[in-house]
N, C-alpha and C positions, 0 to 999 in steps of 0.2 A: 444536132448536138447543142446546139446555145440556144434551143427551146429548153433541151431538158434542164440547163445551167440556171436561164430563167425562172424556169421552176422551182429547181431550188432554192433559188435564192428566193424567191416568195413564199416559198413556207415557213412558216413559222415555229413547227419542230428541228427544222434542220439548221434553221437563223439558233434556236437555244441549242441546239448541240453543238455546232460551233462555238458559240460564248461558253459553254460549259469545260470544250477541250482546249481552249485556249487558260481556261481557266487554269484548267487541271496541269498546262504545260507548265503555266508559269510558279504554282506550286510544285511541283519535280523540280524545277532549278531552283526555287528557294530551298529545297529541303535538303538537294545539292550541297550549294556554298553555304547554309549553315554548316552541316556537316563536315564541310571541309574546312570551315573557320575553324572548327573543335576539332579536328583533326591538327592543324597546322598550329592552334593553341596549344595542344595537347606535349607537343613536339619541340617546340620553341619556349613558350613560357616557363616564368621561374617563380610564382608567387603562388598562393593557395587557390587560387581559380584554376590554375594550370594544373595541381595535385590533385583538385576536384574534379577536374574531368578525367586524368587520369586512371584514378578512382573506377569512373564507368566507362571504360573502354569499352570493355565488348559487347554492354547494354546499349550503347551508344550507338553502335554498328548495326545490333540488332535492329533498335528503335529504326533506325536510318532505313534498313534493308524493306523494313516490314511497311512503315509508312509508305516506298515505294510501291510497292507491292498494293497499297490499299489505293495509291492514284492509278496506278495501272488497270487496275478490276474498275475504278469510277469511270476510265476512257470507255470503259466496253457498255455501261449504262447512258454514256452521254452517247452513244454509239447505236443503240436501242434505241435511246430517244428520239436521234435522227431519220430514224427508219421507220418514226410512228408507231412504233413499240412500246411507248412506255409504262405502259400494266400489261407483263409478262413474267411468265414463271421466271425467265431466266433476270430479268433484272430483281425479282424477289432470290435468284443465288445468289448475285453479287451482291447484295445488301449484306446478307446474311455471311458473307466473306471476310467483305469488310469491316464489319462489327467482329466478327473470328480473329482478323489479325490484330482490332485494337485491342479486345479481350487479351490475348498473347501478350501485348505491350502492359495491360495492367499488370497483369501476375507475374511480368517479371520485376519489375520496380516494387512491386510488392515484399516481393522474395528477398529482391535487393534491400530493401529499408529494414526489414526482419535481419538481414546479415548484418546490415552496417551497427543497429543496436546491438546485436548479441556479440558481434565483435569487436565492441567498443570504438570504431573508427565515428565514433558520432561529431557530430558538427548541425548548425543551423539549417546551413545551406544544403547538406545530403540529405538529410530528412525531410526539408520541403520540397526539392528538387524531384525527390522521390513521390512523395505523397501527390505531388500535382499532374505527374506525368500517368502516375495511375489514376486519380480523378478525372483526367482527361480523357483518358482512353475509359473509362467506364462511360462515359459523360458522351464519346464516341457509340459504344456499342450501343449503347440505351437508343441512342438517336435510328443508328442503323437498323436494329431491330422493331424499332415502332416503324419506322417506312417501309420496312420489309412486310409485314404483317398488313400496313395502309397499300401498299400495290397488291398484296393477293388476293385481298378482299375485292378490291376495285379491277382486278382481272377476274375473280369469278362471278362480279357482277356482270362486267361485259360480255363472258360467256355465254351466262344467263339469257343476257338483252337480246348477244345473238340469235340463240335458240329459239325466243322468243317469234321475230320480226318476218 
């Protein structure tokens, strides 16, 4: 048993999946207590910041839900990784997941910023607020779909190699 622990700990995929899921833990709890700050702001505050979040409640929740959602699918690729996996179809799903749910995140904020001008609640800060959350999740997908696309290549390469040797 503490040969194979040894072992572990000398590889080198499973040394980055580890830094990967620690990574990923400690964004889950940041994404957490933000969350629950704008929640507790939401509830407590009296000023227009507090209006403003009010405002996006249930995007808010969304955002919140979905962002989990995308660390949770990243634990199963750091996860892959560890197991020496990583050009495999299945970490080309989770890519392609994860870019899904931040895709979801844009077009809602989208939708949102569309409502907020057509229904006159405009203000500075909703419309940037807006605009960046969905720049961001496009900014998200773009990313996860180019890596998605760079690991199936690089898995059908090693197919290939395999067949190959």
């Amino acid at each position: 048993m503490t040969n194979r622990i040894r072992k572990m700990g000398n590889n080198k995929q499973y040394q980055l999946s580890l830094c990967l899921k620690v990574v990923d833990i400690i964004m889950m709890c940041l994404v957490v207590g933000l969350f629950g700050v704008f929640s507790w702001y939401e509830k407590t505050g009296v000023d227009q910041m507090a209006d403003n979040i009010r405002a996006y409640g249930y995007f808010i929740y969304l955002t919140e839900a979905l962002t989990l959602l995308m660390l949770a699918i990243f634990w199963r690729v750091a996860t892959e990784i560890g197991r020496d996996n990583s050009f495999s179809m299945e970490n080309v799903k989770h890519f392609r997941y994860i870019g899904f749910c931040s895709g979801l995140i844009s077009i809602g904020y989208i939708i949102r910023m569309i409502y907020v001008i057509v229904s006159g609640q405009m203000n500075v800060f909703r419309i940037v607020y807006c605009l960046m959350l969905a720049v961001l999740g496009i900014l998200v997908l773009s990313i996860c779909l180019i890596l998605s696309c760079l690991i199936r290549n690089a898995y059908l390469m090693k197919q290939e190699n395999d067949l190959t040797i």
